[in-house]
VMD Tcl script that draws the C-alpha trace (Angstrom):
set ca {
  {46.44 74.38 98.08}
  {47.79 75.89 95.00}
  {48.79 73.53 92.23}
  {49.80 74.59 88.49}
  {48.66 73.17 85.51}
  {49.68 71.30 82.81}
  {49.25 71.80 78.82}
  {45.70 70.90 78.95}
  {44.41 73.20 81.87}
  {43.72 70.42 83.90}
  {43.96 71.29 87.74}
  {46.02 68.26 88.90}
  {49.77 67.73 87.41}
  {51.80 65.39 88.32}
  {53.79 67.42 90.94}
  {55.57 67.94 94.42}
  {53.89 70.32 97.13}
  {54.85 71.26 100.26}
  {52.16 70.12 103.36}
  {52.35 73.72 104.37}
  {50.91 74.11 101.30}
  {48.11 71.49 101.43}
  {47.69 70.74 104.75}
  {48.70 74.24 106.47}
  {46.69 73.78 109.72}
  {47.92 70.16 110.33}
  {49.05 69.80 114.22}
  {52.52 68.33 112.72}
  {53.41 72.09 111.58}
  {52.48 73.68 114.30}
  {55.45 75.02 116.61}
  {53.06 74.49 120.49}
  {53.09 70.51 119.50}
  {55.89 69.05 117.70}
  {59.53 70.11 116.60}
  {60.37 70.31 112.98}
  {63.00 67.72 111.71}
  {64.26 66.87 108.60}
  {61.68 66.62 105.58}
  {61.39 62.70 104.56}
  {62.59 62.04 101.57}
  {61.18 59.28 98.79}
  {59.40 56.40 100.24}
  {61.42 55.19 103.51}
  {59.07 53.09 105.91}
  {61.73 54.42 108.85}
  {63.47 58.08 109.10}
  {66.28 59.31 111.32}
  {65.79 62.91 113.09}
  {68.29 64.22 115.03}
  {67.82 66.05 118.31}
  {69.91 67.41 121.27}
  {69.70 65.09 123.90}
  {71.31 67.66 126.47}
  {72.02 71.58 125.90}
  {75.32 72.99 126.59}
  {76.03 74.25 130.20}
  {75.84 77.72 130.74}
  {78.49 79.40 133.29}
  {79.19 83.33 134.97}
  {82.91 84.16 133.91}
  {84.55 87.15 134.95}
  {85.55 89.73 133.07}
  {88.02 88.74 130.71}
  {87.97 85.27 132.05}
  {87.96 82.35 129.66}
  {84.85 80.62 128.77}
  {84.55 77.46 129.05}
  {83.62 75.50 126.17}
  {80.80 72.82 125.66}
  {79.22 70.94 122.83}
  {75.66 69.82 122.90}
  {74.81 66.42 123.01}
  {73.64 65.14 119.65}
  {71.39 62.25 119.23}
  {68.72 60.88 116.83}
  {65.62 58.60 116.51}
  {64.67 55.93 114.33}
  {61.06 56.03 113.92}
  {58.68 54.40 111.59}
  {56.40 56.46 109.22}
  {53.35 56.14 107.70}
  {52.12 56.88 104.25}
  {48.79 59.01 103.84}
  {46.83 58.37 100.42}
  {44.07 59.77 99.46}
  {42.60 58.59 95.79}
  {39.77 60.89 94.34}
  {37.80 59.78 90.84}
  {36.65 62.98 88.87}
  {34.72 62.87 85.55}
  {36.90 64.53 82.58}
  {34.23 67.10 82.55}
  {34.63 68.42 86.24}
  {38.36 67.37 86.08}
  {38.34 70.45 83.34}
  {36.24 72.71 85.52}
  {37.51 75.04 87.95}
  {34.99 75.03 90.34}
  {34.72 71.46 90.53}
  {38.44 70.54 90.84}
  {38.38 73.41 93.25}
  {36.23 71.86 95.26}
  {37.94 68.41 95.13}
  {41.25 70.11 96.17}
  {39.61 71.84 99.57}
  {38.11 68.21 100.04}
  {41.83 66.29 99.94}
  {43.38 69.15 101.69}
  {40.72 68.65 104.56}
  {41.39 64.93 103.96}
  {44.95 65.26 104.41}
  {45.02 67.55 107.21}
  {42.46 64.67 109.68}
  {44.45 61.84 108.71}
  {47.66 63.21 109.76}
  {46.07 64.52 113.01}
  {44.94 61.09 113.43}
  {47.86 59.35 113.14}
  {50.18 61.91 115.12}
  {47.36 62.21 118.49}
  {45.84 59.02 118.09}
  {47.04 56.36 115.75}
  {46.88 52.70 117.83}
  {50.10 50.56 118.20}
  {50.64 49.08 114.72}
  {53.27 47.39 113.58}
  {55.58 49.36 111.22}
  {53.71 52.11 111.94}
  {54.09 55.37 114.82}
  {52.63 54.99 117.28}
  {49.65 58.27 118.42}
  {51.11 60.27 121.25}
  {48.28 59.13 123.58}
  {48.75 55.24 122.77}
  {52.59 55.45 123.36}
  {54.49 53.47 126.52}
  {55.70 55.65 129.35}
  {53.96 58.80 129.34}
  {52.60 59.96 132.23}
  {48.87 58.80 133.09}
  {46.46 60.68 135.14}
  {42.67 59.46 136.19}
  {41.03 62.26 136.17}
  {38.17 60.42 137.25}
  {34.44 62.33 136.61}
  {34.42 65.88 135.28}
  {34.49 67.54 138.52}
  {37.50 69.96 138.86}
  {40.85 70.75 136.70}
  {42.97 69.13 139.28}
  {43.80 66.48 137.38}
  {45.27 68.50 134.60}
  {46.83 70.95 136.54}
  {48.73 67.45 137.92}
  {49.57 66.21 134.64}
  {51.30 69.49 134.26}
  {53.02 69.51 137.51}
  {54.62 65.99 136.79}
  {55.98 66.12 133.15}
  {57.35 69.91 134.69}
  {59.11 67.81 137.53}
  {60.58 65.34 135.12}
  {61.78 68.02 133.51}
  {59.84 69.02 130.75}
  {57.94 72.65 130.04}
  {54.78 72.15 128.82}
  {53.71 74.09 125.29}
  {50.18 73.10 124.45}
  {47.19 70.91 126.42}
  {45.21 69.10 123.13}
  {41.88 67.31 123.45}
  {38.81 67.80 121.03}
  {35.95 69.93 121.31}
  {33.56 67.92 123.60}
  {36.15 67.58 126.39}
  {36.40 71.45 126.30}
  {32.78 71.67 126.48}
  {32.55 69.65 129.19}
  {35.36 71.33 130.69}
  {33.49 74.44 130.46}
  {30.81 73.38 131.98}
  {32.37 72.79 135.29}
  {31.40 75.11 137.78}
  {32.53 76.31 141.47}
  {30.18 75.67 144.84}
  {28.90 79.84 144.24}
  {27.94 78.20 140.51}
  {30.92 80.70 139.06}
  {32.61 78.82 136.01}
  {36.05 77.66 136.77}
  {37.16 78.72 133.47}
  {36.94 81.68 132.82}
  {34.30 83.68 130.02}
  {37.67 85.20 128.51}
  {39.09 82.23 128.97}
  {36.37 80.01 126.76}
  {36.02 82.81 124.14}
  {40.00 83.46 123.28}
  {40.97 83.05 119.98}
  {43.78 80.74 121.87}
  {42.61 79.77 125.46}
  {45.48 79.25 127.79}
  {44.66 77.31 131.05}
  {47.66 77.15 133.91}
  {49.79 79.36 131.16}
  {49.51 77.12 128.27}
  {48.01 77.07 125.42}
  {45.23 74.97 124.67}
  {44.95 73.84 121.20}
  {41.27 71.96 119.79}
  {41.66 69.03 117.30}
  {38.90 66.67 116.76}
  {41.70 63.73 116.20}
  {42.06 64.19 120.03}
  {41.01 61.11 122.03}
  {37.70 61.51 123.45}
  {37.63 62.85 127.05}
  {41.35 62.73 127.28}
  {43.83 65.87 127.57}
  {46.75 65.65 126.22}
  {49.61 67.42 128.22}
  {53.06 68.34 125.52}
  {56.16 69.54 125.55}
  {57.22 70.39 121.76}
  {60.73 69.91 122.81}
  {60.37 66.50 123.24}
  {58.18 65.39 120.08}
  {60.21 65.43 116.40}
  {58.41 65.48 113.64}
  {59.39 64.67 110.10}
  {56.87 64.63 106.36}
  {57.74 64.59 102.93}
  {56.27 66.58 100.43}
  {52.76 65.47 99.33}
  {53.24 64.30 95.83}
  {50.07 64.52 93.19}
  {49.74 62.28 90.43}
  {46.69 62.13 87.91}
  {45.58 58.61 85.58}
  {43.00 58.23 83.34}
  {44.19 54.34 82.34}
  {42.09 53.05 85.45}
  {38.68 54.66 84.55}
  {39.54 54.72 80.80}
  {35.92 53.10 80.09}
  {34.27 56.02 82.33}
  {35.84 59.06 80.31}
  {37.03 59.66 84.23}
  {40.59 60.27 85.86}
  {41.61 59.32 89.52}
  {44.04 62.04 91.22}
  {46.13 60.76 93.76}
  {47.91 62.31 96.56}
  {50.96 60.70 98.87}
  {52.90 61.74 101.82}
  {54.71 60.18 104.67}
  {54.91 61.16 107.94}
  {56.92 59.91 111.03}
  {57.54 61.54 114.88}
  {59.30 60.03 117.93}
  {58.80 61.33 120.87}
  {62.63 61.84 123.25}
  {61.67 61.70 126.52}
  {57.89 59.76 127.17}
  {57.53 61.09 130.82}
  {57.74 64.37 129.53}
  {54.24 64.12 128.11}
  {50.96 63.11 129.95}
  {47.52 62.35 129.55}
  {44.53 62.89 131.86}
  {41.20 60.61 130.77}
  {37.94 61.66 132.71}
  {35.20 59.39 132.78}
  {31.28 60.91 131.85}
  {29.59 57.74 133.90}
}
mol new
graphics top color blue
foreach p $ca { graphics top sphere $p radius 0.5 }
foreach p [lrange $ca 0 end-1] q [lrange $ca 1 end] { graphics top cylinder $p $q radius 0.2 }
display resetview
């Protein structure tokens, strides 16, 4: 996360960054899980983002035939966002050292990054606030029962395909992979793959599976970006030394908001195993 300076030297101006500046692996920028929409701007609790509800037609003309015309169906979402804070105290003496405020910037970028994971995969239903794309009403819900097979996932992805949607990225966190990869056939063969599990991007079924440790625990989550617009601000920075005046300290503070909806719920699913 690059950030200028001010008169002083001091690593943390008052200023405006972009998340794909501080937060540049966060799942809300990432193309396989979410759709971009417009950035948020100041401090709304709710943002609009538009999406096409239905594409135009396409038709076979002849040659030199007229083509018939279409416009796309244009609709939008009011969603609720949330605001992600994080509030870091630094002495004046690392606050003027590079390493140290170095340090403290990989720590709120890390910071950043979770929380907004959190919130997008996983946040509970809170009023005024999105709700996490496994919490939210009418997805589709598969029991996948005991870690046996990857029937139930290849299920989930058969039903939000029949209600229309095309899958783009299967999320869950790193122990539900492992015990995914530890599933093996009657001749003791693993049913994934070894060049499966060791991809820089495994793909099960033809799509992509992404690890996030915000994931709910033994849960897959089956999306379609199409279907999931996502809107943040900039993160904005701000540095005090009037609270800890008496400590010869400053607090750096850094804001952002962050709001999805999500068009069509059966178009995403989740599939929860059970380890008893």
């Amino acid at each position: 996360m690059a950030l200028a300076t001010n008169t002083n030297k001091a690593a943390y101006p008052d200023s405006i960054i972009t998340l794909a500046e501080t937060a540049p692996d966060a799942l809300v920028l990432n193309s396989l899980i979410a759709t971009k929409g417009p950035v948020i701007s100041g401090d709304a609790p709710s943002a609009r983002l538009a999406f096409v509800s239905d594409d135009v037609a396409a038709n076979i003309v002849k040659e030199g035939q007229q083509i018939a015309e279409g416009d796309p169906a244009l609709s939008e979402l009011i969603v609720r966002t949330s605001k992600i804070a994080v509030l870091s105290n630094m002495s004046n003496e690392s606050y003027e050292s590079a390493v140290a405020s170095s340090l403290v910037t990989e720590s709120a970028r890390r910071a950043v990054t979770k929380k907004a994971d959190s919130v997008l995969l996983a946040n509970a239903i809170t009023e005024g606030q999105p709700t996490g794309l496994a919490n939210l009403e009418g997805i589709v819900t598969v029991d996948g029962g005991k870690y046996a097979d990857l029937n139930p996932i290849l299920e989930a992805i058969g039903t939000v395909a029949a209600n229309g949607a095309t899958p783009t990225a299967l999320v869950m966190n790193y122990a539900t992979w492992v015990q995914l990869l530890k599933l093996t056939a009657k001749d003791g063969r693993s049913l994934i793959s070894p060049d499966v599990a060791n991809a820089a991007t495994p793909i099960l079924f033809g799509v992509p599976v992404i690890l996030n440790a915000a994931a709910p625990a033994d849960s897959v989550m089956v999306l379609d970006a199409a279907e999931i617009v996502a809107s943040h601000s900039d993160v904005a920075t701000a540095v005090s030394a009037d609270a800890l005046f008496a400590y010869d300290s400053v607090q750096i503070r850094l804001t952002m908001r962050l709001g999805f909806g999500v068009i069509r719920p059966n178009r995403i699913a989740k599939v929860t195993f059970t380890t008893a």
